[in-house]
MARBA-836766 format. One record per residue (C-alpha): residue in three letters; x, y, z; residue number from 0. Coordinates in steps of 0.5 Angstrom, whole numbers. Layout:
! residues N
Ala, X, Y, Z, NUM
...
This chain:
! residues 149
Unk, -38, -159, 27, 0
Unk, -33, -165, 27, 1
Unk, -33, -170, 33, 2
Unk, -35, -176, 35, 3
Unk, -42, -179, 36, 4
Unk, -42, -177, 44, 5
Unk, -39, -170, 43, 6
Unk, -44, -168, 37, 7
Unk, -50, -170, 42, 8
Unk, -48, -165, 47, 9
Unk, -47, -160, 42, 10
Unk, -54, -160, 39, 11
Unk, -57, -162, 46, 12
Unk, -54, -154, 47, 13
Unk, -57, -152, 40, 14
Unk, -65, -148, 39, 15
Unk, -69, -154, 39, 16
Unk, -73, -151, 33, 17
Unk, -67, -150, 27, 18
Unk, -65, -156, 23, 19
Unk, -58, -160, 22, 20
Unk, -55, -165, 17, 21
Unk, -51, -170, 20, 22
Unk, -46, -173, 15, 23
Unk, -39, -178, 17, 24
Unk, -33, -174, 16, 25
Unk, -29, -176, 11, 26
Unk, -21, -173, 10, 27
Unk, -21, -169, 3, 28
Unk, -17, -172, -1, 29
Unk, -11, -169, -4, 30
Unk, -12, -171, -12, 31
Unk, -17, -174, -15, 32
Unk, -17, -176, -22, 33
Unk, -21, -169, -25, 34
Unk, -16, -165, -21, 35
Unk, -10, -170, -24, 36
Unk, -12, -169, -31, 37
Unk, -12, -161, -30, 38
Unk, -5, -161, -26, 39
Unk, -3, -165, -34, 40
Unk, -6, -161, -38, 41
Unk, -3, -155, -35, 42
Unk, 4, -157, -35, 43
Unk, 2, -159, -43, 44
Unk, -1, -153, -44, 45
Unk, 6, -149, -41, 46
Unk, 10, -153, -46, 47
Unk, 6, -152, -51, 48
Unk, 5, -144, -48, 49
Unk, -2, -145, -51, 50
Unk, -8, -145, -45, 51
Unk, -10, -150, -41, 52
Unk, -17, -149, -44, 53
Unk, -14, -150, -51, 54
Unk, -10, -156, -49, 55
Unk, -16, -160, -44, 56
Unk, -21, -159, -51, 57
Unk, -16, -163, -56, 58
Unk, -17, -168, -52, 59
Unk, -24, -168, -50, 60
Unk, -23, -168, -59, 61
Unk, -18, -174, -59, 62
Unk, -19, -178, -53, 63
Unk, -27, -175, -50, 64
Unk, -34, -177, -51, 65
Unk, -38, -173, -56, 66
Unk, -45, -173, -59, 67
Unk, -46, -170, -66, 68
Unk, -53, -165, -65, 69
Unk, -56, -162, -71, 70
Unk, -60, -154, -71, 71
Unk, -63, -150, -75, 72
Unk, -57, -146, -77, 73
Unk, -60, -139, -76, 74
Unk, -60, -141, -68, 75
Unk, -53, -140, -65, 76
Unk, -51, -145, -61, 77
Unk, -45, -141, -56, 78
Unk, -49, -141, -49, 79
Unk, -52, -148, -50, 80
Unk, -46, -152, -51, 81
Unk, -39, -151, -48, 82
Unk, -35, -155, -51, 83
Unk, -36, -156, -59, 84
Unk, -34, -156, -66, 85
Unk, -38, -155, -73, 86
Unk, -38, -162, -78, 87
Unk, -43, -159, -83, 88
Unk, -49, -157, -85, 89
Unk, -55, -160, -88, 90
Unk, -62, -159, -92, 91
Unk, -68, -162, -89, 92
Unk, -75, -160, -91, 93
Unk, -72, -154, -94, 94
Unk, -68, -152, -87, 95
Unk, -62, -152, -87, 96
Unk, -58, -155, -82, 97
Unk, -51, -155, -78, 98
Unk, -48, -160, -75, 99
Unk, -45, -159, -68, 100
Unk, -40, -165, -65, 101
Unk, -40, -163, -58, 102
Unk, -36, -166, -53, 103
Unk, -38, -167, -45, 104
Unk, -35, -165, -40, 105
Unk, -30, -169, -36, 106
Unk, -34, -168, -29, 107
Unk, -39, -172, -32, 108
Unk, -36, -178, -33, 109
Unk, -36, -185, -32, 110
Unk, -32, -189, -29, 111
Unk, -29, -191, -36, 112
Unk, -30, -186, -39, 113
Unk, -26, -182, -35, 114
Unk, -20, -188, -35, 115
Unk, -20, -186, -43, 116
Unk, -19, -179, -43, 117
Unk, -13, -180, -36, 118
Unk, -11, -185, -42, 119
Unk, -10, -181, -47, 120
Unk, -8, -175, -43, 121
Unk, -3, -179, -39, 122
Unk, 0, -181, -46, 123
Unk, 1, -173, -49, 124
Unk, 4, -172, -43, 125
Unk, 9, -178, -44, 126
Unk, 10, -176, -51, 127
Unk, 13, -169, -48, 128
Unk, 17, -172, -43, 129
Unk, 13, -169, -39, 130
Unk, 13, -172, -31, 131
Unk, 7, -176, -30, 132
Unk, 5, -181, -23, 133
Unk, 6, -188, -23, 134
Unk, 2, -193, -27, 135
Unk, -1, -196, -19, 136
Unk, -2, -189, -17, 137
Unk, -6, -187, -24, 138
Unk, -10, -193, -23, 139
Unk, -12, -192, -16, 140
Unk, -15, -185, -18, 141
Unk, -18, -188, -23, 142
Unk, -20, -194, -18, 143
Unk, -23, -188, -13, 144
Unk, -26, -184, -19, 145
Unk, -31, -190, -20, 146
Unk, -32, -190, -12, 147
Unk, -34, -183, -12, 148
């Protein structure tokens, strides 16, 4: 239910007593926010291109995204465990032999400046292609609410 304060009152004064509810001040959605935008160009790239969306949204975590490197046992497969990675190489410890794993976290996951980078950099292939991208003030401001969130 939305209402003000002295409507939600009522409401409940007419509810069963026993149940439980959640109160929380109603806030309008908004239309498009920095994940949402970034998508929304990475799916125009990939129509230029004509490749995925997925293929497109992985380069860029490779060129513009944060990323850990990880060493397994190479006989463990690692597909499951990490969503977006890429082999690097392998290793001999002890006789075992290792397979390095850069793998790169999602944009959901992101910091306020981490975020910023990668709509950075995502906005840049976009230029690059001629691609139509917002207004400088209106970038900063879905990055402005990003680090708000």
């Amino acid at each position: 239910m939305t209402g003000t304060p002295q409507a939600i009152i009522q409401w409940l004064f007419g509810q069963d007593r026993t149940k439980l509810f959640d109160i929380t001040e109603h806030r309008e959605k908004r239309s498009l926010n920095a994940n949402a935008y970034c998508w929304a160009l990475i799916g125009k790239i990939a129509d230029a291109l004509r490749v995925s969306k997925e293929d497109v949204y992985l380069d860029a975590l490779r060129q513009f995204g944060q990323s850990e490197i990880v060493s397994v046992l190479s006989d463990i497969n690692v597909v499951g465990y990490f969503k977006y990675f890429e082999k690097v190489g392998t290793g001999h410890v002890d006789g075992k032999e290792f397979t390095h794993y850069k793998v790169f976290k999602g944009s959901s996951e992101y910091d306020s400046r981490e975020m910023s980078i990668l709509i950075d950099g995502i906005v840049g292939m976009a230029k690059e292609m001629d691609i139509e991208t917002l207004p400088p003030a209106e970038i900063a401001r879905l990055k402005e609410k990003w680090s708000s969130r």
